[in-house]
Each structure stands twice: as structure tokens, then as C-alpha cells.
C-alpha positions, 0 to 999 in steps of 0.5 A: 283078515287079521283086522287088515282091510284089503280091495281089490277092483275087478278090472274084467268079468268072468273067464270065458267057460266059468262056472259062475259066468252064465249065474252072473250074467243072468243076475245082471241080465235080469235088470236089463230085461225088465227095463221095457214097460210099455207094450210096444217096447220089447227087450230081448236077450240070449247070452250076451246078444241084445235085441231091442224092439220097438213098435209105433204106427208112427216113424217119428214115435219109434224114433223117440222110443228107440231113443228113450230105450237106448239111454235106459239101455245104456245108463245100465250098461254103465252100472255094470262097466259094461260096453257095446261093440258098434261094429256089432250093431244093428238097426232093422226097420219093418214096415207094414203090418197086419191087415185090419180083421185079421190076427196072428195066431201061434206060428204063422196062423191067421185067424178071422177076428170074429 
């Protein structure tokens, strides 16, 4: 401005309830999103919640997966100086799965593989 130079660093987000709020974070959410390429690696996000979900036949293999994701996961938290709340955080394990033949349709419909 009137060939001066000023910064300024931004120590905090947007205020809650901003216009600009919900554009930003979808920009930035977006990266987050695509980090998952494999099929059995699936992130999920609605607002500011995180889900990340992991399939292997294998207890061990979802344990490296899990962990692999979490580094991609927070190495993009870092870029943006963004942080988790441990106290928010959650591990869930499912065990089992589909019996062989069949398959799940939309809802909870099973159909015969033909």
C-alpha cells in the first residue's frame, strides 16, 4: 500500500457463523478427502468431524493401514496448523462380515449372487 509491504499472520480461523467459514473449510477439506486411494480405505467428513475407515481381512494389515492413513492424515493437519482433540477421538472395531454368496444391496437388502 503507498509502496509499503505490511503481513500479518493469521494466528486463528475463521469466527464461528462466517460467511467465508463453511467455503474455507470445504477448500481445505477437499485435500483431505482425496487422500484415500486405495478401495479399502475410505475418508469421511461432515463439517469438522473426521471419519476414517479401514478394511482389511487381516488384524494386522488394518493396523498398518490405519496407521499409514493417520501420518497422511496428520501431515495435512500440519499444513493448514490445524489440530485433533484426543478427547474427541475414537477407535471402533467391527469384526465380521458378509457371508460368502451373498451381497449388500441399498439399504439393508441382501441379494443371491447369481
Amino acid at each position: 500500500m503507498e509502496g509499503s509491504k505490511y503481513e500479518k499472520k493469521f494466528e486463528r480461523g475463521c469466527p464461528q457463523g462466517s460467511q467465508l467459514g463453511p467455503t474455507l473449510l470445504k477448500s481445505v477439506m477437499s485435500e483431505l478427502l482425496a487422500l484415500s486411494d486405495e478401495d479399502n480405505v475410505k475418508v469421511i467428513a461432515y463439517a469438522d468431524d473426521i471419519a476414517l475407515l479401514v478394511g482389511a481381512a487381516r488384524h494386522e494389515t488394518v493396523i498398518v493401514r490405519t496407521e499409514r492413513y493417520l501420518d497422511k492424515i496428520k501431515k495435512w493437519a500440519n499444513t493448514y496448523n490445524l489440530s485433533f482433540s484426543p478427547a474427541k477421538t475414537q477407535v471402533m472395531s467391527v469384526k465380521g462380515g458378509v457371508k460368502p454368496g451373498y451381497t449388500i444391496g441399498f439399504g439393508t437388502e441382501r441379494m443371491l449372487r447369481e
